[in-house]
C-alpha positions in Angstrom: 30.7 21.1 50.0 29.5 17.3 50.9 25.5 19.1 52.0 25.9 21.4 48.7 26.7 18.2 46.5 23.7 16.3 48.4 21.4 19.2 47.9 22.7 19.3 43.9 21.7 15.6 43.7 18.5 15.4 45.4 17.3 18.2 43.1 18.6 16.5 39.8 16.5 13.7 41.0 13.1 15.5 41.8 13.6 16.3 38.4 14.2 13.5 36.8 10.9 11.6 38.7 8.9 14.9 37.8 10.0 14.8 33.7 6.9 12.7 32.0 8.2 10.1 30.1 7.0 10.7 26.1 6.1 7.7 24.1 8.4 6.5 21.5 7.3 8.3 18.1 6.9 6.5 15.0 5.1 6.9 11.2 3.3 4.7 9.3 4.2 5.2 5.7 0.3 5.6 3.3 -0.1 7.2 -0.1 -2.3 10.1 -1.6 -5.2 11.1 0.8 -7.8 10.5 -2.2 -6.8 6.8 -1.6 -7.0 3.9 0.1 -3.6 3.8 1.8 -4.0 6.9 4.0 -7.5 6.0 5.9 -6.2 2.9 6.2 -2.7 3.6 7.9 -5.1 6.0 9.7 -6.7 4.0 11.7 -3.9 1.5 12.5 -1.8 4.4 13.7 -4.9 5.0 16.5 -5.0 1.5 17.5 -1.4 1.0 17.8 -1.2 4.1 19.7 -3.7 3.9 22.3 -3.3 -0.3 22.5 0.4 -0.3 23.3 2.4 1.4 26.3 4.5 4.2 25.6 3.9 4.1 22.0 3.0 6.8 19.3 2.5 6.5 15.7 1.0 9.0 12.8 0.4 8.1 9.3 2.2 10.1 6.5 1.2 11.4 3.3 4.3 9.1 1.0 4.1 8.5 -3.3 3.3 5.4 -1.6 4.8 1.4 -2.0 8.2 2.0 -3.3 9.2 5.3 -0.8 7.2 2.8 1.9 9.7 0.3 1.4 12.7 2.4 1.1 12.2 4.5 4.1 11.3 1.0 6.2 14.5 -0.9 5.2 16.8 2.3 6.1 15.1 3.1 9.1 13.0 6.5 8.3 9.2 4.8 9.0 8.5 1.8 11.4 6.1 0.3 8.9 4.2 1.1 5.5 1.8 0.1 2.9 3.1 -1.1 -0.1 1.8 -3.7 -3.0 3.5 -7.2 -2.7 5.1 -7.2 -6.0 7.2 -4.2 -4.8 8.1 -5.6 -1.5 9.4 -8.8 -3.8 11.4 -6.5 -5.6 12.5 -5.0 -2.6 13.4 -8.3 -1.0 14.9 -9.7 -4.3 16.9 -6.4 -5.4 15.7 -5.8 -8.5 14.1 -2.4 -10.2 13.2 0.1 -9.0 15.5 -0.9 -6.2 19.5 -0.4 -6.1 20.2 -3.5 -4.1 18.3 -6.1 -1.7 16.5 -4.1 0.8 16.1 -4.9 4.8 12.6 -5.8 4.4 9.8 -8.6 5.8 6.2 -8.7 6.1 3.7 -8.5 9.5 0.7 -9.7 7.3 -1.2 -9.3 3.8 -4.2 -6.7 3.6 -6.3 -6.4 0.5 -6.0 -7.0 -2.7 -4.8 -4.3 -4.9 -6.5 -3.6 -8.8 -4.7 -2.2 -11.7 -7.3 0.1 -13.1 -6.8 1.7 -16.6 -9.5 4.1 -16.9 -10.5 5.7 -20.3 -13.3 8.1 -20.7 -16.5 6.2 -21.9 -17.0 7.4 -25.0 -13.1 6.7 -25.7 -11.8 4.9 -28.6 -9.5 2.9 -26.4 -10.7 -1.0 -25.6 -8.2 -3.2 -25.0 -4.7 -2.4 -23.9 -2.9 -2.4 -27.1 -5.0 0.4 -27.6 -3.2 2.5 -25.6 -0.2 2.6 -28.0 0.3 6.5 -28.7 -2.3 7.8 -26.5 -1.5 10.3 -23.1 -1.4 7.9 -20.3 -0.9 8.9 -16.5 1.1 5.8 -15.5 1.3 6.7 -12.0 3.9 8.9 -9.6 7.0 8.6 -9.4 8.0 6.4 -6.7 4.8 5.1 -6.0 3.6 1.2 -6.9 1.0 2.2 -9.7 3.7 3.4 -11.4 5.9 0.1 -10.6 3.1 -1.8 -12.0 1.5 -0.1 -14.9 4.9 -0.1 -16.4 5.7 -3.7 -15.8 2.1 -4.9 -17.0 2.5 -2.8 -20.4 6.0 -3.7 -20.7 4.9 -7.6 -20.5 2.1 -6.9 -23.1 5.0 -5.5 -25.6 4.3 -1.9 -24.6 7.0 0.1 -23.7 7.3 3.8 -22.1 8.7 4.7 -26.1 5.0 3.3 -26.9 3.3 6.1 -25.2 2.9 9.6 -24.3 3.5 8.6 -20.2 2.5 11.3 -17.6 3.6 11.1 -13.9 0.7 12.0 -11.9 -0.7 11.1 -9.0 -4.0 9.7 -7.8 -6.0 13.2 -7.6 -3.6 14.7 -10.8 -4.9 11.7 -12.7 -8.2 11.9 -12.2 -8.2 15.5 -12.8 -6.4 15.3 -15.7 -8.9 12.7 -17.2 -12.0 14.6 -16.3 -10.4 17.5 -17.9 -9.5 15.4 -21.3 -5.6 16.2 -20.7 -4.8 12.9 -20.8 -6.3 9.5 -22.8 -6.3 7.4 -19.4 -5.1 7.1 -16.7 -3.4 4.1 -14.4 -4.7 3.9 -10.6 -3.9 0.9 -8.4 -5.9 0.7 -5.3 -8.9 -1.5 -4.0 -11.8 -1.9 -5.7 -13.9 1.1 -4.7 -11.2 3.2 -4.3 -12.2 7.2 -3.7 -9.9 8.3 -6.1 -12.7 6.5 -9.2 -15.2 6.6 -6.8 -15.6 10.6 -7.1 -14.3 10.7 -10.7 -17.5 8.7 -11.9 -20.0 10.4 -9.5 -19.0 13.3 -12.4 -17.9 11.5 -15.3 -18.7 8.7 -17.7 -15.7 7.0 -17.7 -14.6 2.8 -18.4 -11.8 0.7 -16.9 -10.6 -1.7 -19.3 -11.2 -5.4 -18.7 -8.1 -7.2 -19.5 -8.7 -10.5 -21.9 -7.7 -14.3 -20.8 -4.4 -14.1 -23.2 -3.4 -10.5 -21.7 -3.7 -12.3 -17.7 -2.2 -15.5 -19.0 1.4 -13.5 -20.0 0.9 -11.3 -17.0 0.4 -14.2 -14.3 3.4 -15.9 -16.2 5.8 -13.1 -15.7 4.7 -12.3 -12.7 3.1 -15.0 -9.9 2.0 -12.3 -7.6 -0.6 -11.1 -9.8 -4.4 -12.8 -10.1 -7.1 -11.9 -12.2 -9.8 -9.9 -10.4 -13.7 -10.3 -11.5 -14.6 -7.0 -10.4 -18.9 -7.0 -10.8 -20.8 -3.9 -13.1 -21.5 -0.4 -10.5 -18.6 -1.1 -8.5 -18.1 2.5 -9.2 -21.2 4.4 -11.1 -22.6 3.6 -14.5 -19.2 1.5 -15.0 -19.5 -2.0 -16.4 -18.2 -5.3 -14.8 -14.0 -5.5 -15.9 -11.2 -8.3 -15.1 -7.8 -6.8 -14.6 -5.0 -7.8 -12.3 -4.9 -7.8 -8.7 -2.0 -7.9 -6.4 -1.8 -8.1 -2.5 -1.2 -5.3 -0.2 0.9 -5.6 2.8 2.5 -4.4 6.0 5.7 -4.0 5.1 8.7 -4.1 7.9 12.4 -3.9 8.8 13.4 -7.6 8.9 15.8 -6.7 11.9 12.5 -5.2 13.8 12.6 -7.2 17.5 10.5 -9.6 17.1 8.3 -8.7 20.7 7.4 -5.8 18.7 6.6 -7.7 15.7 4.1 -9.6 17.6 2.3 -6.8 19.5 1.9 -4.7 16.4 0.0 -8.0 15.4 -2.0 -8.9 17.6 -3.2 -5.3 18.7 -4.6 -4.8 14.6 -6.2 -8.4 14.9 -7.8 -8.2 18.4 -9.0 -4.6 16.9 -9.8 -5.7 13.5 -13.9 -4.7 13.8 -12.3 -1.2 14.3 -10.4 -0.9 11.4 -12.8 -2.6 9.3 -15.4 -0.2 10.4 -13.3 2.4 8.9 -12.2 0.5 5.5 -14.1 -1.9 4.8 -11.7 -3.5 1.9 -10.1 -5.3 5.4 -12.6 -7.2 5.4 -9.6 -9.7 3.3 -7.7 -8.9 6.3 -8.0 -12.3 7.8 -5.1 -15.0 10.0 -6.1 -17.0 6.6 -4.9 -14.3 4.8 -2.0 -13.2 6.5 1.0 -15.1 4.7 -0.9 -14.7 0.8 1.6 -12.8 -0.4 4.4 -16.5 -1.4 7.9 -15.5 -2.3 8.7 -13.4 1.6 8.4 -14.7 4.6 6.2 -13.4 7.4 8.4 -11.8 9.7 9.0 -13.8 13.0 6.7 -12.1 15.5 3.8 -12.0 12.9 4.8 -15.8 12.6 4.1 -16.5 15.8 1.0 -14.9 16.4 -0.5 -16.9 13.4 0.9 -20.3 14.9 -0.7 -19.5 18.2 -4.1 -18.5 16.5 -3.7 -21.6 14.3 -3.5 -23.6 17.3 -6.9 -22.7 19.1 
């Protein structure tokens, strides 16, 4: 009984030392693939995975900042994309959120534009124009939607005001080429390939938001910053201001904070990488990392700045 006990064990063991051992598996929570959320998570989901041991991460197709945030604070991603002013939200409680969410920062990104487009030849030129018209304000879930809303609603234009759609990036651009709808609401880098391809095909504007219009939207909300965005930054388009907010990492707060700091310093020491893939990182810099005031960087982030900030 004793050999066939030994025999039993020595072959549970051979097994056990034989069994590879699989990397933990994680997601990076993105945003439409015609954006620039998904290239983006892309590419840090390669250099996380091949930089740290025993780790293995894909990026996921989400509605984007608000599902990013929820699915990081209860657990369901291990980090997303999301614009700042959600992530305050998040932090703080407030809508679209039911109550304060688990959530810190690893570092800021890129600035984010609000975009109303309008075809060219539309009688829409300022937003208080839009009053009545068919507007794609963004998905649901999603922080276009989160911030189209809040911008109207500051400028005393409510949903009530308007004929809103709930579309995505692709559904809104579609929906504008194919004159379903009066505009349409995309929040993304400047550049973004959602416009990008619309005006390779279309004659279209973005509105350019006037000093009193960034004045009450600065006021209500700090995170927001007026963006001088230059004529051609997508074809035939002229030069625009509109508001910009920050993109960032978004994490659990209760992440260990060794992992905090690896995840950081791998994307940093690989930052010619990613930028060779987005380029929009090129605002993805240690002077950058804490721009987004009102949430602190989580600790691990933290201290990789302070060591950076040392040499």
């Amino acid at each position: 009984m004793l050999k066939k006990f030994a025999k039993q064990t020595l072959v549970a063991v051979s097994l056990a030392v034989s069994i590879p051992v699989f990397a933990a598996s994680y997601t990076i929570g993105t945003g439409s693939q015609s954006g620039t959320y998904y290239p983006l998570g892309g590419i840090l989901a390669k250099i996380w995975s091949e930089n740290i041991d025993d780790f293995d991460m894909r990026a996921e197709v989400t509605a984007a900042s608000v599902e990013n945030t929820i699915k990081v604070a209860t657990g369901k991603q291990l980090v997303g994309i999301a614009q700042g002013n959600v992530v305050l939200q998040a932090n703080e409680g407030v809508k679209p959120f039911p109550r304060k969410m688990d959530v810190s920062v690893l570092f800021a990104l890129y600035p984010n534009a609000v975009q109303f487009m309008v075809p060219a030849d539309s009688d829409i030129h300022s937003i208080s124009d839009l009053k009545g018209k068919r507007i794609s304000l963004g998905a649901p879930g999603s922080g276009t939607r989160v911030s189209s809303v809040n911008i109207l609603s500051t400028l005393g234009i409510n949903e009530s005001d308007v004929k809103p759609q709930s579309l995505n990036y692709t559904a809104t651009t579609n929906a504008l080429a194919n004159g379903q709808i009066d505009a349409g609401v995309i929040v993304g880098s400047l550049g973004v390939g959602a416009i990008t391809e619309l005006a390779l095909t279309r004659n279209i504007r973005i509105l350019s938001f006037s000093e009193d219009d960034m004045q009450k939207i600065i006021a209500a909300n700090p995170s927001y910053q007026p963006l001088e965005a230059p004529a051609e930054t997508y074809k035939n388009v002229p030069a625009f201001t509109t508001p910009a907010v920050w993109n960032v990492l978004v994490v659990n707060k209760n992440m260990p904070q060794e992992q905090a700091y690896e995840m950081t310093k791998v994307a940093f020491d690989n930052m010619k990488k990613i930028r060779q893939v987005v380029g929009v990182t090129k605002f993805t810099t240690l002077e950058n990392m804490n721009k987004l005031s009102g949430i602190a960087l989580h600790p691990g982030a933290q201290q990789y700045l302070d060591e950076q900030m040392k040499k």
